[in-house]
Structures are given as C-alpha cells and as structure tokens.
N, C-alpha and C positions, 0 to 999 in steps of 0.2 A: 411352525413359526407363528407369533402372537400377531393377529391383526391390527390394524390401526396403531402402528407403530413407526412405521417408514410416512413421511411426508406422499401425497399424491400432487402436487402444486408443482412440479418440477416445470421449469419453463425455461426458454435461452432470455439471460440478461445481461446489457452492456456494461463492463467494468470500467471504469475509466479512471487510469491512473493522472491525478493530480499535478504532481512533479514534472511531468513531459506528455501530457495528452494524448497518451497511447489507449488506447479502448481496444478491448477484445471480449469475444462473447463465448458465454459457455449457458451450461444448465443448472440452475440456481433456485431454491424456494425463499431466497431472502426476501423481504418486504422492502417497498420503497413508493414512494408518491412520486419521486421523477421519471421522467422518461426522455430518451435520447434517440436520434433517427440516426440508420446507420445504412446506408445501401438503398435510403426508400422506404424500409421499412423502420417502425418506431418499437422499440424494445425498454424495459423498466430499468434506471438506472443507480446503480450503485457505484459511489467516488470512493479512491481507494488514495492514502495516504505516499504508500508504497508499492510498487509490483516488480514482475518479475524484469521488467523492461527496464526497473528506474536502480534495483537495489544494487549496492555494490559486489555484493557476494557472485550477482548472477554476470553485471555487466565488466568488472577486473576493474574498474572507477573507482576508488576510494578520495572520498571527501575529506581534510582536516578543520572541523570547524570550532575557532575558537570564541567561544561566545564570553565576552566581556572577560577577556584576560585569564579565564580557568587554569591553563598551562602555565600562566607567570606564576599566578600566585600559588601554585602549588610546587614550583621550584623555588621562590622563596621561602614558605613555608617551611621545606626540606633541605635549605640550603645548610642550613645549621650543622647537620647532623654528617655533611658530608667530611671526608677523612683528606 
C-alpha cells in the first residue's frame, strides 16, 4: 500500500445539525476554526445544513414547501393542456 496517502489528523469532531441542534460526534479530518464544548470537553466544529436527525427520508416527516406559489403556477401553466 502507498504511503502518505490515507490522512493521519483523524480526530472526534462535533457535527451539529442546524435545523434542530442536535450535535453528535464522530472521527473527522475536516478543517474548521470553530469549536463547540460538549460534556466539558471542547471539540472543532462542523455545522451541518441537514443530518440524519433532521432529514425526511430518515425521520418519515416530509415537509411541502411552497415557495412563492411554484405549484400554482405550474398548474396553471399546464392547465391548458388538460383533457
């Protein structure tokens, strides 16, 4: 196997999802300048748009979000063509 290929920086870092402030920690070599205290101890932080706490696929939650009428105007759009 070729050396200096695999990272050696592996460290536990707090993920914290954005959506609902759930944080959970794992081992990570991402980079980051925050850092977050979790139990006392202080760990480098990484904020996450989505996880596995917030997404619907994992939670059976699905959101309908209509942002600025999309669904109307794409039923009017298509109304024409209806039979």
């Amino acid at each position: 196997m070729k050396k200096g290929v695999h990272p050696e920086n592996y460290r536990l870092v707090a993920f914290k999802d954005m959506s609902n402030d759930d944080v959970f920690l794992t081992k990570s070599t991402a980079e980051t300048n925050e850092t977050l205290e979790v139990e006392g101890v202080e760990y480098p932080l990484i904020k996450l748009e989505i996880s596995r706490t917030s997404h619907p696929y994992y939670t059976g939650k699905s959101k309908l979000v209509d942002t600025a009428g999309r669904i109307d105007k794409f039923k009017t759009k298509y109304s024409k063509f209806k039979k």
